[in-house]
N, C-alpha and C positions, 0 to 999 in steps of 0.2 A: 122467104128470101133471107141469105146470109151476106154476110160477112166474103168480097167478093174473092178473096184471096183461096187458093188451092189449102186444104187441110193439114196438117202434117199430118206422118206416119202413127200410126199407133204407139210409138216409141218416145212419144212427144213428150218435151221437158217437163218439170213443175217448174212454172213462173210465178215471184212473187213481186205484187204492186205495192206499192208505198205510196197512200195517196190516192182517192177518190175523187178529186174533182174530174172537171170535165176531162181534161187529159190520162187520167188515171182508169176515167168511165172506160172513156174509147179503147184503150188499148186493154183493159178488161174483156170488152167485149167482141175488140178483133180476135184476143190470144185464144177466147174460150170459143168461139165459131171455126176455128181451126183446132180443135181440138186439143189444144194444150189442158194441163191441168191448170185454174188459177187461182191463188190466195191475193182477196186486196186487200189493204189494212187502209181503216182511215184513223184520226185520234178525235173526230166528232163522227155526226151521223151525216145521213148520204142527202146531199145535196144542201149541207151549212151554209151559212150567211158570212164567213167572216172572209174566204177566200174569193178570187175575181171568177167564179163559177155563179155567182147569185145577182140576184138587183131586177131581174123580172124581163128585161130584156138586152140585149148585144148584137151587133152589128156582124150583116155578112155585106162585103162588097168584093168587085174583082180589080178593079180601078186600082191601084195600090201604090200609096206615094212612097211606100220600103222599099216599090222596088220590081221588075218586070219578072225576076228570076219568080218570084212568089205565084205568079199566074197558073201556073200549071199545077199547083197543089191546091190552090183556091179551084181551081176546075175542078181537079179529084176531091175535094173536099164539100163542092156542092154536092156531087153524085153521092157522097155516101150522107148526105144528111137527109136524099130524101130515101135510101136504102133503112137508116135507122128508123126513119119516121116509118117506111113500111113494115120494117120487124114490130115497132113497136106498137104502135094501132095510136102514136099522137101527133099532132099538127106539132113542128117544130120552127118552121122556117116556112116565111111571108116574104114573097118576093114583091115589095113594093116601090124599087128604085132606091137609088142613093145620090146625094147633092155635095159638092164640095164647093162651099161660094167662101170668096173671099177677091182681092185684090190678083188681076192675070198676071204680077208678074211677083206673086209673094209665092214662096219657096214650097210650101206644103200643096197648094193649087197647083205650081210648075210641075211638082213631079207625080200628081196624079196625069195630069193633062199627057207628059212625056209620057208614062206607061202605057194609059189608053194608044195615045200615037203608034207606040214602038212594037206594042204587041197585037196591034189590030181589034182592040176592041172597040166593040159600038160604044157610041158617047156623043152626048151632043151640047158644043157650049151655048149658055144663052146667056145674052149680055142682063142688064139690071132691069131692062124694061121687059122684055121678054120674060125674065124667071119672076120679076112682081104679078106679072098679067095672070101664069101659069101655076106659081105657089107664095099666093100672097099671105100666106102663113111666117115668111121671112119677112124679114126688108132689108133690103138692099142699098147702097150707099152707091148712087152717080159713079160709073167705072169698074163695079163690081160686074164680076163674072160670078155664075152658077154651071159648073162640068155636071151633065145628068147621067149616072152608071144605071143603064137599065137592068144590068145583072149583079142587085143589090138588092136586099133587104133586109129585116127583123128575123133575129132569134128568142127565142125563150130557153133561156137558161137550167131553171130548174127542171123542169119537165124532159130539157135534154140530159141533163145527169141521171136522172132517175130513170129514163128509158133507155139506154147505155146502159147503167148497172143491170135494170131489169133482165135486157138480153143478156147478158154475159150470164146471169143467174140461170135461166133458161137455158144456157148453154152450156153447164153445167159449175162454173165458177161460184167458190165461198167469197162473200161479201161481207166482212168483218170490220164491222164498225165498230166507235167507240173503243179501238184495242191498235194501240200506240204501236210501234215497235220499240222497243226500249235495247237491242241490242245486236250488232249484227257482227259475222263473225267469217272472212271469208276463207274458203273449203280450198283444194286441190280440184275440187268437181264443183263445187256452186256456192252456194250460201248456208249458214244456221243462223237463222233469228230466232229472237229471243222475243213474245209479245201474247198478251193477255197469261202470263203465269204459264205457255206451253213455249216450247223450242219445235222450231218447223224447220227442216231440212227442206230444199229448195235449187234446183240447178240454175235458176237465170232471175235478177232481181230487175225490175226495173222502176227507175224512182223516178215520180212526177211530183216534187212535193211542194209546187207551186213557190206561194214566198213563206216558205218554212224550208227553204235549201240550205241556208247555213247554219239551220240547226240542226239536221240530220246528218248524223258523220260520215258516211260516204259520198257526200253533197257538198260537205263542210267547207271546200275549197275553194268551191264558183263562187265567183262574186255578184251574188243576189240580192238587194235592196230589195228588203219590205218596204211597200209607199203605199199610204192610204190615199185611197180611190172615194171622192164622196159625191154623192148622186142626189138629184134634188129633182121632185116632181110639180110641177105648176098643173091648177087646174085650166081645163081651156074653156073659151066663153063658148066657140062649135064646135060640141063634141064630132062631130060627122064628116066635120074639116079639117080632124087632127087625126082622124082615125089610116090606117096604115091603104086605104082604097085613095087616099087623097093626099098623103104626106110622107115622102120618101121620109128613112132614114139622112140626117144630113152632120157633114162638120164643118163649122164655120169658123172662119177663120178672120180674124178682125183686132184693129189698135185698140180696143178699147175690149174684146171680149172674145173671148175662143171656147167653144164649147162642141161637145156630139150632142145630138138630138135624135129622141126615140120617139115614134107614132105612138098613139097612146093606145092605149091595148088593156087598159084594167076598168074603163068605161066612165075617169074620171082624169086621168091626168096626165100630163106629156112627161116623160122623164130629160132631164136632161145633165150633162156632165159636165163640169166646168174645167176647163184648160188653162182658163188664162191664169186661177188661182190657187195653182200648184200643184203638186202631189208629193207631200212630204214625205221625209222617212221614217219610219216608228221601228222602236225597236225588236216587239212581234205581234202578228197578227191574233196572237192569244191576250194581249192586251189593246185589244181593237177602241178608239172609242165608239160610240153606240150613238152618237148624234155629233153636229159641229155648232160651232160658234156662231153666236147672232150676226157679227161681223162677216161671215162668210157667208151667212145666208143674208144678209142686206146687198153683197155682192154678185151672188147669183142672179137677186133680185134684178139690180139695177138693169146686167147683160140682156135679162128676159123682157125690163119695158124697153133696151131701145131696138131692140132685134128682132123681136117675137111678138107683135103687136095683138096675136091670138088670144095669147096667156096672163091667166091673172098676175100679176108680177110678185108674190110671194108664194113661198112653197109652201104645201100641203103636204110632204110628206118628206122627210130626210133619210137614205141610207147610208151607210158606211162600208165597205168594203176595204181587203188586202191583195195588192197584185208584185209581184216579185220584179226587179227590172234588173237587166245587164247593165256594162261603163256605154257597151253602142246601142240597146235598146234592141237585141235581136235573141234569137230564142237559144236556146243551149239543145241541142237533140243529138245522141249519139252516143260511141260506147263511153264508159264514164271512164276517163284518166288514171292510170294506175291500177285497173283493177279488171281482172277478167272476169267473164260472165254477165257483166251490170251494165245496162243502160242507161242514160237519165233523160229527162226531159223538163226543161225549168225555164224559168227567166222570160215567158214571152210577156213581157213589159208593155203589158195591154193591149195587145190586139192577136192574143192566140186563139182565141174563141171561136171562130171562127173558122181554123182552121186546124180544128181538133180530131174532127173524124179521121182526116189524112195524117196527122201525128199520131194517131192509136193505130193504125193502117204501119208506121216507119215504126212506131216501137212490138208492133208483134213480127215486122220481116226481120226485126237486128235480132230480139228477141232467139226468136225460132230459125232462122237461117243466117242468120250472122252479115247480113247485107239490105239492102234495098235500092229497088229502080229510082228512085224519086231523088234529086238532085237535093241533099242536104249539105253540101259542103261550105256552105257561109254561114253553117249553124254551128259547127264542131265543136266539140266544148273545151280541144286541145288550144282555142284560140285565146282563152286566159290565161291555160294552166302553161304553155311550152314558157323553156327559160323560169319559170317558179323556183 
């Protein structure tokens, strides 16, 4: 099983990728199942730690407080995750539910609740007594609501980048890590890059360069913030009560602490994200830091004893991550501004994971036929650059 898109002609372009994370994977390994030729370049190896492709695990839901327009690509996007899971022979995605508790009439609650509404998805709210009796793994503050998205659960990240390159490599695609592109040059007909000391000729580029977009010059323009993203693992007192058979993915929403919350999947500790205490901006993700401050981890802690009464309330284990965000927080996909032949895909400001297969799906149609069925036009990326 491939890649569900029709082939191109024998005549098919050479595309090149810039950027292997997971959006880079995907449309690697759509462009090369249609037989295009493909070149990816990353400037680390396949499946790093520093970009929003890592941390062990990520959220798939269809509930979606961005927005109802996004459902039909979260549809096509579950279909091909368990597509890749079959190409590639690994479990990717656990469908174990998903929870959005917080206060009924706090704004990020309201407009999961209205999507569910508006586009007819299953969901079922259960008030504070209801969701303690059912996942006493939370707790619940008197007036709290819990929305349950049965068509949600866990990702594994690494294991999805790597099984994405893997096919695309299988499908005949060079996978070139460690080898920057240090120069790009555009053609009458396509591209010359300039990268690992050779020049590559190349008809259609397309650049996923996560939050390294404003440092790649034909990227240069979008307005991409690097924010660090920092993940904290608490061990739980029942393993078997945190595990993903008993503990949806959830994000909770609350005065005192906002955070995602991951089932625990490594056989010691729940992962969790913390919201309430920012997500700064660094200047790049090649100077990432590598841990946080006691301060912020006394903080997470605090969230964890009065929320999560499961979990040890200090963390066992710290990651750090980099994720790119727009001025509105929505992704950038489409031809790239000023320049023929080029694609880009950037800026999903932490929740494109998720919906990565169906963007390597948009970037091999624009790619290779200059269009796509899937309704992109609140992504355009002419919506920063018009009037420039």
């Amino acid at each position: 099983m491939t890649a569900s898109a029709p082939p191109v002609p024998a005549s098919a372009p050479r595309v090149a990728i810039i950027g292997t994370g997971v959006i880079g994977a995907m449309a690697a390994w759509q462009l090369a199942a249609r037989g295009a030729e493909v070149l990816a370049f990353d400037r680390y190896g396949r499946g790093h730690d520093r970009g929003a492709s890592a941390g062990e695990s990520r959220i798939f839901r269809t509930a979606y407080k961005e927005g109802g327009s996004y459902v039909p690509l979260l549809r096509r996007a579950g279909e091909l995750w368990r597509e890749l899971e079959a190409v590639s022979g690994r479990q990717l995605l656990t469908m174990c539910g998903g929870l959005t508790i917080g206060a009924p009439d706090e704004p990020d609650v309201l407009a999961v609740r209205r999507c569910a509404e508006e586009t007819g998805l299953p969901h079922d709210i259960l008030d504070s007594a209801s969701a303690a009796w059912r996942f006493p793994q939370h707790r619940l503050d008197p007036g709290e609501i819990a929305l349950l998205d049965p068509n949600a659960g866990v990702l594994r990240p690494e294991p999805s980048v790597q099984g994405a390159l893997d096919a695309a490599e299988e499908a005949g695609a060079r996978i070139l890590s460690y080898t920057p592109v240090e120069g790009f040059e555009e053609t009458p007909g396509g591209w010359r890059l300039r990268a690992g000391g050779e020049t590559h000729t190349v008809d259609h580029v397309v650049l996923t360069p996560g939050p390294w977009a404003t440092a790649l010059g034909p990227s240069a323009a979008i307005p991409v913030e690097p924010r660090l993203i920092t993940a904290c693992w608490f061990a739980a007192r029942d393993v078997a009560a945190h595990r993903p058979e008993r503990l949806p993915i959830a994000i909770r929403r609350h005065p005192e602490a906002g955070f995602s919350c991951f089932p625990l999947l490594d056989g010691v500790a729940v992962k969790i994200v913390p919201h309430h205490l920012g997500w700064p901006v660094i200047d790049s993700p090649d100077g990432l830091p590598r841990s946080a401050a006691p301060e912020f981890a006394q903080a997470a802690s605090a969230a964890v004893a009065r929320l999560l009464p499961g979990l040890v309330p200090q963390p066992v284990r710290i990651g750090t991550y980099a994720e790119g965000f727009t001025p509105d927080e929505h992704a950038v996909v489409g031809p790239l501004p000023g320049a023929a032949n080029a694609t880009v895909l950037t800026g999903f400001s932490g929740h494109g994971f998720k919906l990565a297969p169906v963007f390597g799906e948009i970037a091999a149609d624009l790619a290779l036929r200059g269009k796509t069925e899937h309704d992109i036009g609140e992504l355009n990326p002419q919506r920063f650059t018009q009037g420039a």
